[in-house]
VEXLUM-991983 format. One line per 2 residues: number of its first residue (from 1); for each residue z, x, y of N, C-alpha, C. Coordinates in steps of 0.05 Angstrom, whole numbers, plus 5000, padded with zeros to 4 digits. Layout:
NUM) Z X Y Z X Y Z X Y; ...
% end
This chain:
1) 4804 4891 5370 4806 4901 5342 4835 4909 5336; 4841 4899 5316 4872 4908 5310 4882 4938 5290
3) 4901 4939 5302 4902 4977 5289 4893 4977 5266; 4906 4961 5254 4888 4957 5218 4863 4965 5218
5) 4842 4946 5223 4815 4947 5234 4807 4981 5246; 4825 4984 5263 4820 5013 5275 4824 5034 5253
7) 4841 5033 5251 4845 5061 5223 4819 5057 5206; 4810 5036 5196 4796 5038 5170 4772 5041 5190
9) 4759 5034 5206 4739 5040 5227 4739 5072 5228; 4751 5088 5241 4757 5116 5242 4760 5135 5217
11) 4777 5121 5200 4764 5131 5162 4735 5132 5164; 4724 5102 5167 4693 5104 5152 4675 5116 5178
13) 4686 5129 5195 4674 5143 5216 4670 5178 5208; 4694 5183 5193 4698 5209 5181 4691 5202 5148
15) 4675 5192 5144 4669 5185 5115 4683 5191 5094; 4695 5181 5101 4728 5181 5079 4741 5153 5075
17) 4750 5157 5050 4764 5128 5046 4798 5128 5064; 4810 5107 5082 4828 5109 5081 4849 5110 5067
19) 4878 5130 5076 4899 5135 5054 4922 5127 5068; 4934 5110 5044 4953 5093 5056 4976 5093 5049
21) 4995 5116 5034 5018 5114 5021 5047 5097 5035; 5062 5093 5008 5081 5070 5014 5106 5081 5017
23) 5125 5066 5033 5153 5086 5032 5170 5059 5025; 5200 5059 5013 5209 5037 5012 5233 5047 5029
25) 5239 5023 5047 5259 5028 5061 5282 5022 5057; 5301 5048 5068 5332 5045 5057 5328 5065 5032
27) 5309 5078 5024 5308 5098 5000 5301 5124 5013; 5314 5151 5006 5329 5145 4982 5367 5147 5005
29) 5358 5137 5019 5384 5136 5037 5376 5111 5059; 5405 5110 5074 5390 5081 5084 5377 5102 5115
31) 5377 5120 5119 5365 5131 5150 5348 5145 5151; 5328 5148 5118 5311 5169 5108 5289 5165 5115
33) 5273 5136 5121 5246 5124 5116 5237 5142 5142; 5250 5123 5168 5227 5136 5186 5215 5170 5186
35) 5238 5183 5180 5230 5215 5177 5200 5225 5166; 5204 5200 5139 5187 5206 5118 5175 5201 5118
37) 5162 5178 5146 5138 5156 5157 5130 5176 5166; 5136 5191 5191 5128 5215 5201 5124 5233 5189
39) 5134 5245 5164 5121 5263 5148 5089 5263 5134; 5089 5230 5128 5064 5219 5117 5048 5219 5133
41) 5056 5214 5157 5037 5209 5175 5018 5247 5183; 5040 5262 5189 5033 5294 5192 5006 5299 5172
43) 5009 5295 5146 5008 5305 5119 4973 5287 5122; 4970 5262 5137 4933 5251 5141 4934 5218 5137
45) 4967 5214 5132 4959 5177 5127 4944 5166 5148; 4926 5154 5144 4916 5125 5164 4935 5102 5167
47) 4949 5091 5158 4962 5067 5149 4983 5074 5140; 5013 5067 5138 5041 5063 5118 5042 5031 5110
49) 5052 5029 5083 5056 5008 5073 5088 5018 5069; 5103 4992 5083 5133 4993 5067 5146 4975 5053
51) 5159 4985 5033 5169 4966 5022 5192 4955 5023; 5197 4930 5022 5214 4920 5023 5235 4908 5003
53) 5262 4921 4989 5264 4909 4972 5282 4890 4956; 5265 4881 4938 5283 4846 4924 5291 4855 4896
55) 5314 4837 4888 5315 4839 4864 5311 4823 4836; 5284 4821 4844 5261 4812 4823 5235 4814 4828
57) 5223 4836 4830 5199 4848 4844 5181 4857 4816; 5170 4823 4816 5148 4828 4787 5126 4844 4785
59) 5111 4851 4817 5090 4870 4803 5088 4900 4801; 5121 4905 4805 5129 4933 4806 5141 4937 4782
61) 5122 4968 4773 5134 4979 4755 5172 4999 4754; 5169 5011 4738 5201 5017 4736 5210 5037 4761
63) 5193 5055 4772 5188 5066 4799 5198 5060 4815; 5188 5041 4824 5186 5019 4844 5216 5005 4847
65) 5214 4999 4821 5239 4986 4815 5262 4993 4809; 5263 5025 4814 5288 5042 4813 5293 5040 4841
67) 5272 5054 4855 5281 5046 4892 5286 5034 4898; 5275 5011 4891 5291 4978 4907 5311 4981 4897
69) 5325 4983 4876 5361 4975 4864 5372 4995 4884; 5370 5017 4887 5379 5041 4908 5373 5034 4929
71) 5360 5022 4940 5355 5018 4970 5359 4983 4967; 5373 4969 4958 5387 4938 4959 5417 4954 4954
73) 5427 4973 4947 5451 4981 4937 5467 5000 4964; 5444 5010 4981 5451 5020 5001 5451 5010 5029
75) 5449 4980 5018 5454 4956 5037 5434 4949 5056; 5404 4954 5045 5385 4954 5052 5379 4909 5060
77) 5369 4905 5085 5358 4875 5088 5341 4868 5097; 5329 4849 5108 5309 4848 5123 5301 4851 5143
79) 5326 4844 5150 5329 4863 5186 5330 4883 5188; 5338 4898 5176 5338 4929 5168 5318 4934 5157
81) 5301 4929 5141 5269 4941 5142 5256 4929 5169; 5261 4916 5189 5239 4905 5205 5257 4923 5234
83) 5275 4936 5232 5287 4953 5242 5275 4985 5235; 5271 4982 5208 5257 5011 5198 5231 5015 5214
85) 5222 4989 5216 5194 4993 5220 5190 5000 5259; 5214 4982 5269 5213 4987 5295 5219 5025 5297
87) 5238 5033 5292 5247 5058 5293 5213 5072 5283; 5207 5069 5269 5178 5075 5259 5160 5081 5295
89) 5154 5062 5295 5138 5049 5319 5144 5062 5347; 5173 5079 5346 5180 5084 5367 5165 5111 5375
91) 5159 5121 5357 5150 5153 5347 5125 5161 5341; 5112 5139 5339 5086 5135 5324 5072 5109 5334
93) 5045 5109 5334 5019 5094 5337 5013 5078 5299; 5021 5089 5277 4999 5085 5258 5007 5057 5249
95) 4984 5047 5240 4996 5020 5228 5007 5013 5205; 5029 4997 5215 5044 4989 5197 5047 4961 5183
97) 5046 4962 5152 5044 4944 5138 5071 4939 5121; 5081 4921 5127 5112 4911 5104 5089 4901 5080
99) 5111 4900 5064 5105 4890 5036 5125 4882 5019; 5134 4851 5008 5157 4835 5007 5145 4815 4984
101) 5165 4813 4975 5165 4783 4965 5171 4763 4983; 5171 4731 4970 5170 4714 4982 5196 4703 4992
103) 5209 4707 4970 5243 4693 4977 5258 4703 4997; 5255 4729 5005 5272 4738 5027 5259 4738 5051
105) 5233 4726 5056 5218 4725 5077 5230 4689 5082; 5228 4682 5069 5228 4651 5070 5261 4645 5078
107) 5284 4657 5063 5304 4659 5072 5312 4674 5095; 5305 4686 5106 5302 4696 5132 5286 4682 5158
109) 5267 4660 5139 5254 4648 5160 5228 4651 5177; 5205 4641 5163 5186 4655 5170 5174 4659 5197
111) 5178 4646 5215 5184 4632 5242 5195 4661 5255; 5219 4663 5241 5233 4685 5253 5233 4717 5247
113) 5222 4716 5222 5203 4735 5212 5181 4756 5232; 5167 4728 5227 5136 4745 5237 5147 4751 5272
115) 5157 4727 5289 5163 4741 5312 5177 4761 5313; 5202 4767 5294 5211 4801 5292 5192 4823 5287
117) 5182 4817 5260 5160 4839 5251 5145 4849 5276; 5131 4824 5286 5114 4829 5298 5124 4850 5330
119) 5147 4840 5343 5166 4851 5364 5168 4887 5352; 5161 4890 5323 5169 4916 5315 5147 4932 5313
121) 5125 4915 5314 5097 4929 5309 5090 4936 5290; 5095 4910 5277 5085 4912 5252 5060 4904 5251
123) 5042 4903 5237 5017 4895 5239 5005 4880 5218; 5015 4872 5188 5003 4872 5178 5029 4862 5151
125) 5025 4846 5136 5043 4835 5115 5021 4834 5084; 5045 4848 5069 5026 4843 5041 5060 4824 5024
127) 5047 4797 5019 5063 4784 4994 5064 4786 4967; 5066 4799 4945 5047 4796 4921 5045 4768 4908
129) 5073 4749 4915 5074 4732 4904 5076 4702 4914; 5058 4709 4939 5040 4686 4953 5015 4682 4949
131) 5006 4663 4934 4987 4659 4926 4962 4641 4949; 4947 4652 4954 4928 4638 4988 4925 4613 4978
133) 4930 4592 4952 4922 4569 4951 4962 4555 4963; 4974 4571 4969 4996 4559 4976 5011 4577 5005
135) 4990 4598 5013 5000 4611 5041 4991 4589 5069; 4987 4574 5063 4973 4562 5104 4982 4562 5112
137) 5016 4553 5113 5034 4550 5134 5041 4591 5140; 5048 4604 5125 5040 4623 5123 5026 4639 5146
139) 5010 4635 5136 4980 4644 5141 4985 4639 5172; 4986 4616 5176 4978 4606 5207 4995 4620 5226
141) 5022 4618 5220 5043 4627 5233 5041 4660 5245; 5027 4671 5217 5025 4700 5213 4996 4700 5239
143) 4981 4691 5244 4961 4694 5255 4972 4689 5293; 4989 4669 5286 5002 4660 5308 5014 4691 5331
145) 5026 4700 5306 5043 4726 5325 5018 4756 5320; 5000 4749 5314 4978 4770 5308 4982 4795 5277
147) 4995 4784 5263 4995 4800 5246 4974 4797 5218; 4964 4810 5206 4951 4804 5182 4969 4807 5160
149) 4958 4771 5137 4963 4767 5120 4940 4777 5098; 4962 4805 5078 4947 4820 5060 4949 4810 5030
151) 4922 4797 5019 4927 4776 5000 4925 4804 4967; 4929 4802 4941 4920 4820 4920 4905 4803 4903
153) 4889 4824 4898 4867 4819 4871 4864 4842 4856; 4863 4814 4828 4865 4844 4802 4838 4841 4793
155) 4828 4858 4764 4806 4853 4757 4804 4831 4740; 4831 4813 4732 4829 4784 4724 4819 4760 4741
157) 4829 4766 4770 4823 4745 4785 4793 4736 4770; 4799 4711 4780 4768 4688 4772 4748 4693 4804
159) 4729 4684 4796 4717 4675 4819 4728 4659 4839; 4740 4644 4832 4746 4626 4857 4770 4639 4870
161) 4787 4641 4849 4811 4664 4861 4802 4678 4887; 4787 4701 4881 4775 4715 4889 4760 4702 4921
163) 4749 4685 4909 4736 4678 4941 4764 4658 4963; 4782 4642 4946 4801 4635 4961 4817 4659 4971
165) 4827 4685 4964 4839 4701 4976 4827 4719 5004; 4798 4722 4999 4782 4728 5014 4775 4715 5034
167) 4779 4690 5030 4771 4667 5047 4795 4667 5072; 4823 4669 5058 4845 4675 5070 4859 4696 5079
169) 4848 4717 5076 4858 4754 5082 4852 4760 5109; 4862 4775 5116 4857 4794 5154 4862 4822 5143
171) 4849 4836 5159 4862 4865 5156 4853 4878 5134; 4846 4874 5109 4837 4885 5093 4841 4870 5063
173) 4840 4881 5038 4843 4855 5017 4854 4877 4997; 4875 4877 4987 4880 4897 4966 4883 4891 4944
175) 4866 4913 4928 4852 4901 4902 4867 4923 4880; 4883 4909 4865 4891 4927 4845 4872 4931 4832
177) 4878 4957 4813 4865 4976 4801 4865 4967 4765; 4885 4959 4761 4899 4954 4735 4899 4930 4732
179) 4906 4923 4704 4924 4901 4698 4952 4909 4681; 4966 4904 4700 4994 4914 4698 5009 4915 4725
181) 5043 4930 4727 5052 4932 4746 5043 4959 4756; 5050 4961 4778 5055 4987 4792 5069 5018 4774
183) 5054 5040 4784 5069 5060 4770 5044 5080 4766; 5048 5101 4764 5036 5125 4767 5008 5130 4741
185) 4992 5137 4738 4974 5137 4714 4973 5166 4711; 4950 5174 4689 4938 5195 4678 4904 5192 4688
187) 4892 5164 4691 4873 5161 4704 4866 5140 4714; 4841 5135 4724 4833 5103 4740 4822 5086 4720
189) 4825 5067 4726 4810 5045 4699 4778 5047 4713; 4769 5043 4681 4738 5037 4686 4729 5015 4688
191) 4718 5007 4705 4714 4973 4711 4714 4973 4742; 4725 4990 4752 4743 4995 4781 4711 4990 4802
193) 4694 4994 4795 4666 4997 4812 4661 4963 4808; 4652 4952 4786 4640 4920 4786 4668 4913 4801
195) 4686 4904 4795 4703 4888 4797 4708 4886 4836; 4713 4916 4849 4702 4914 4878 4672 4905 4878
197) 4660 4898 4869 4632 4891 4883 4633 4864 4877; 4644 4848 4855 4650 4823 4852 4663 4819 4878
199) 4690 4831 4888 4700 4819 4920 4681 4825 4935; 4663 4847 4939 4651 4855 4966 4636 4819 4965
201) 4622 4812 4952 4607 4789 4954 4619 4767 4970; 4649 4767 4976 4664 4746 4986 4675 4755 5009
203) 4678 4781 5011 4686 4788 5046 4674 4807 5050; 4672 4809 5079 4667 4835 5094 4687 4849 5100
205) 4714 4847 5099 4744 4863 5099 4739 4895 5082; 4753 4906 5093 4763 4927 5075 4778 4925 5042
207) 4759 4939 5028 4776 4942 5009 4792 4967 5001; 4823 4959 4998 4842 4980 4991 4846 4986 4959
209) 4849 5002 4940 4860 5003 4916 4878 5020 4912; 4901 5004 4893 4935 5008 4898 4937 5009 4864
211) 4953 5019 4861 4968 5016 4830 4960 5040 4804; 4974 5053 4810 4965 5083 4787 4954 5105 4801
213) 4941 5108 4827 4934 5127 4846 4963 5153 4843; 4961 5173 4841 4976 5193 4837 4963 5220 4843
215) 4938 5227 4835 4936 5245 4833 4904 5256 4860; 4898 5281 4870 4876 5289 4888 4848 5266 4871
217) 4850 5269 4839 4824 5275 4832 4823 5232 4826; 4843 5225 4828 4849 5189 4830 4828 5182 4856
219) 4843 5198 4874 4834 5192 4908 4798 5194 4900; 4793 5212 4893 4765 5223 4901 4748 5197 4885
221) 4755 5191 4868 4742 5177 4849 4744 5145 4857; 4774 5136 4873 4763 5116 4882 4754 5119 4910
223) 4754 5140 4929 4742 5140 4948 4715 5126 4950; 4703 5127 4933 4665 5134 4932 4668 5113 4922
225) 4680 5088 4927 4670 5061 4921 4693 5036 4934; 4718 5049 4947 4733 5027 4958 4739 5048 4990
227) 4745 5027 5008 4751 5032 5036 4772 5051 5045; 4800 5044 5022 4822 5045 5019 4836 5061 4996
229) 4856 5073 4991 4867 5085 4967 4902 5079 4976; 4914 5066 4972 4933 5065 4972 4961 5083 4941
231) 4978 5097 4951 4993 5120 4931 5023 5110 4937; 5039 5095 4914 5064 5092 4921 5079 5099 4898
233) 5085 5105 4873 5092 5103 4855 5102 5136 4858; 5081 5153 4856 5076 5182 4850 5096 5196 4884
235) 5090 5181 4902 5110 5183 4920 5141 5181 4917; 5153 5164 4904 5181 5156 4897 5179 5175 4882
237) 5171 5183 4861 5169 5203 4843 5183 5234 4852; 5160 5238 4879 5165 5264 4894 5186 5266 4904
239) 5198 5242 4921 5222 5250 4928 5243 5244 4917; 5247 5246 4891 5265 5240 4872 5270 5262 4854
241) 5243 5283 4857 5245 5309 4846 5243 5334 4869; 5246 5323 4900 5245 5342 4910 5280 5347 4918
243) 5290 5372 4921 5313 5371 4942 5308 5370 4968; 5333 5354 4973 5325 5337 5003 5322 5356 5032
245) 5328 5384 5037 5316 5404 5051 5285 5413 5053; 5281 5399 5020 5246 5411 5017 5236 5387 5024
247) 5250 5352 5023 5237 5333 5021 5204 5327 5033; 5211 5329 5060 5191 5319 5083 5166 5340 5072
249) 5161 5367 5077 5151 5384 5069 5134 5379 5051; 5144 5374 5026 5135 5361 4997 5116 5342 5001
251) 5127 5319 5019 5109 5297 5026 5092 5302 5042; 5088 5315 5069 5074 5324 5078 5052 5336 5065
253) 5066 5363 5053 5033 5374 5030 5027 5353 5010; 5041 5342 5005 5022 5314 4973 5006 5302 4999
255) 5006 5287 5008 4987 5266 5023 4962 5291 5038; 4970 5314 5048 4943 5330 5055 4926 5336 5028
257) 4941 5339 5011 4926 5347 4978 4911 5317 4972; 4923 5293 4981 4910 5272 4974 4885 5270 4992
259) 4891 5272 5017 4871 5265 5042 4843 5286 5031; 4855 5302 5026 4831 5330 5022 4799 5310 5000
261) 4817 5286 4986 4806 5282 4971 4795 5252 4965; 4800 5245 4998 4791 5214 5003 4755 5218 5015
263) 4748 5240 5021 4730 5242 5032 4708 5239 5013; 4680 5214 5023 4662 5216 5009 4647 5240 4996
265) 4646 5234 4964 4627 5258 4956 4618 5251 4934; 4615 5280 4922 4609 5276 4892 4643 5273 4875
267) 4637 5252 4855 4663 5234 4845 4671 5252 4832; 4690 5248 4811 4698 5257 4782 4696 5229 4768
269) 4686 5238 4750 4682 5208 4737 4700 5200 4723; 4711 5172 4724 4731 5151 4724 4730 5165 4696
271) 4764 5164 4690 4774 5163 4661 4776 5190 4660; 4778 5212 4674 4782 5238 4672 4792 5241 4694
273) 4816 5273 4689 4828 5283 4708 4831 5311 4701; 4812 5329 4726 4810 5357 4723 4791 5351 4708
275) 4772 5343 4704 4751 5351 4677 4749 5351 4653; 4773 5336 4649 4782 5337 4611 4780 5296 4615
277) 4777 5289 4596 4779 5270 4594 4813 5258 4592; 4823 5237 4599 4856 5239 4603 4865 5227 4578
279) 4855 5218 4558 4868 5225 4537 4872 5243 4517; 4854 5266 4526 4852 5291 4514 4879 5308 4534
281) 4880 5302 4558 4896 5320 4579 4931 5307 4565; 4934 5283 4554 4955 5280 4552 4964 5281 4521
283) 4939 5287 4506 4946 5286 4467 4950 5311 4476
% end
């Protein structure tokens, strides 16, 4: 079983959804990530997602996309995130998932890629902008050096979408939340329940949900219907408003405030936060 597999195994052992926050590497300095891998990790993550970043990263919102320009500007590359991730690895067991576009994987060489990643212990690759009707070569290679290829689904995907990505996924299947980019919400979309049970029909994988997760009462609500909660937006956020003595700290308590709240229960129902409905919390 691969650590992937393991973490979300040991989540649904402690009946909790796994929590997976993202760090982008080379932000907000280029020697900051692993610290802050280990901070996340203290604080209850199961999983890190890192990012990797390009400069044209379509399904990231402005967040997202403030880090990457700051962490490409601080001479951030690919070898240097697959370096991040080794330094990661040295210190730590948890699994690790990069997350990239396609162009700088392909210009780097995928060949030479996955045997690095993989040498770093990495575990696990999410593309957003590989689509499984054009990953095989991909795919195969990635399976070759044991890593899982992590495909996305929105609540647009079609059926067939849907069953070709599933058809093609390891490790888990991450299902956005939205339709839109990345970036922090006020609440979860409603729809968030059918739309995972449309995928459950096509895999037995884990399902993760990514995109607008920010807040304890986000977690709890998609706990009690996906495997996974992935929080990256609201993260860049924190350490962008924390000072960097308080940094780790900060991160540490947000992800225990999150974890507190991955655990199966009784929900908050979708479209509210704290009990007010979230267009009332934000008029």
């Amino acid at each position: 079983m691969s650590g992937i597999s393991s973490a979300f195994e040991r989540a649904r052992a402690d009946d909790r959804a796994a929590l997976i926050p993202y760090l982008m590497a080379g932000y907000p300095d280029a020697t900051s990530a692993p610290e802050i891998a280990l901070a996340l990790e203290r604080g209850g993550a199961d999983l890190l997602e890192i990012g990797m970043p390009f400069s044209d990263p379509l399904a990231d919102g402005p967040t997202i996309q403030r880090a990457g320009i700051a962490s490409l500007a601080n001479g951030t590359t690919v070898t240097s995130c697959i370096e991040t991730a080794a330094q990661i690895r040295q210190r730590s067991a948890i699994p690790l998932v990069l997350m990239g576009y396609f162009n700088p994987i392909q210009r780097y060489g995928s060949e030479r890629f996955f045997t690095d990643a993989a040498s770093a212990g990495v575990e696990g690759l999410i593309v957003p902008d590989l689509p499984p009707e054009e990953a095989g070569e991909v795919r195969a290679i990635a399976q070759q050096h044991g890593v899982d290829l992590i495909f996305l689904l929105a609540p647009t995907s079609t059926e067939e979408r849907i069953r070709r990505a599933a058809a093609a996924a390891s490790g888990f299947v991450y299902c956005v939340s939205l339709t839109g980019v990345t970036g922090a919400r006020a609440s979860v979309e409603e729809g968030l329940e059918a739309f995972l049970g449309r995928v459950r029909r096509h895999t037995p994988l884990p399902l993760a949900v990514g995109f607008g997760i920010s807040r304890p009462e986000h977690v709890r609500q998609v706990a009690q219907v996906a495997d996974g909660v992935v929080v990256a937006s609201a993260l860049i956020d924190l350490i962008d408003n924390s000072a960097p003595e308080a940094r780790l700290r900060a991160l540490e308590e947000y992800i225990r405030s999150l974890r507190d709240g991955a655990r199966k229960g009784t929900p908050v129902p979708v479209g509210t936060v704290g009990g007010q409905r979230a267009d009332d919390r934000l008029g």
